[in-house]
C-alpha positions as CSV (number, residue, x, y, z in Angstrom):
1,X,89.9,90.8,81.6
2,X,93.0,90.0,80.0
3,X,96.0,90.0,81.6
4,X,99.7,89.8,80.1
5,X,103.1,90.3,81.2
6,X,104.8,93.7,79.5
7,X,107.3,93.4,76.8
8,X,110.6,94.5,79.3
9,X,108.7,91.8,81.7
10,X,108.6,94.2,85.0
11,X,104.8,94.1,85.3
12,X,101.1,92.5,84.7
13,X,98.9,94.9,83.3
14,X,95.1,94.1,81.9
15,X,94.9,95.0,78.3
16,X,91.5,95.8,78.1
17,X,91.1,98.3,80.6
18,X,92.6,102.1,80.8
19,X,93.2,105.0,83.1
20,X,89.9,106.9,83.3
21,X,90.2,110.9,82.7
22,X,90.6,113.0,85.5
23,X,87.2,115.0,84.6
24,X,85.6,111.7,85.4
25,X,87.1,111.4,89.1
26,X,84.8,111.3,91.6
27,X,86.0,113.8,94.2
28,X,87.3,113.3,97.8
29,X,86.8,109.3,97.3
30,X,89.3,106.7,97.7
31,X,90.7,105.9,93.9
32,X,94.0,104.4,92.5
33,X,95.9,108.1,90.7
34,X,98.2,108.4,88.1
35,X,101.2,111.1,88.0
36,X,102.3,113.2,85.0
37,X,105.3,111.1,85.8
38,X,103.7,107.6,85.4
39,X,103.4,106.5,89.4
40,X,100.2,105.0,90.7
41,X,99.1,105.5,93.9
42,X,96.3,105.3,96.2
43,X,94.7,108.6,97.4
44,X,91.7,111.2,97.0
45,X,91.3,113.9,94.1
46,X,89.4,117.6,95.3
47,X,89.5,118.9,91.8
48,X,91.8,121.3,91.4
49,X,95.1,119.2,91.0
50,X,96.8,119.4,87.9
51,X,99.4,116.6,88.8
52,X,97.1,113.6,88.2
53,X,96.5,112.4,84.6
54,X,94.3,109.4,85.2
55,X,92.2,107.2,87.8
56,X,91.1,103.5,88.2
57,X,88.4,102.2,91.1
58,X,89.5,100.1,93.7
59,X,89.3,96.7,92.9
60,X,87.3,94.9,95.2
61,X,86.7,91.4,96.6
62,X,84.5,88.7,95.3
63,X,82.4,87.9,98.1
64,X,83.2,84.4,99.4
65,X,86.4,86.5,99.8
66,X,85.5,88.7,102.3
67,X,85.5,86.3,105.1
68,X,89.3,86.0,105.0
């Protein structure tokens, strides 16, 4: 993973890993979606949606995390 800050500084992104394609998405699952207007957001995709361009998994603790 590498992270950096973006050029106009308003975010961290990780330069190594991208926005799946949609034909990849599993359906009616949890999964980070991206807009055809660039907003991410945290919901489930049936299929038949043209308004999502990408997804990303969940991220997910490391394990002595869990206990938090």
């Amino acid at each position: 993973m590498t992270v950096r800050l973006t050029k106009d500084g308003t975010a961290i992104v990780d330069t190594d890993y991208y926005w799946q394609p949609m034909e990849t998405c599993p359906r009616s699952a949890k999964v980070q979606l991206l807009s055809v207007h660039g907003v991410a957001v945290y919901g489930e995709y049936h299929g038949k949606e043209t308004f999502w361009v990408g997804w990303a998994p969940l991220p997910k603790k490391r394990k002595e995390e869990t206990n938090v």
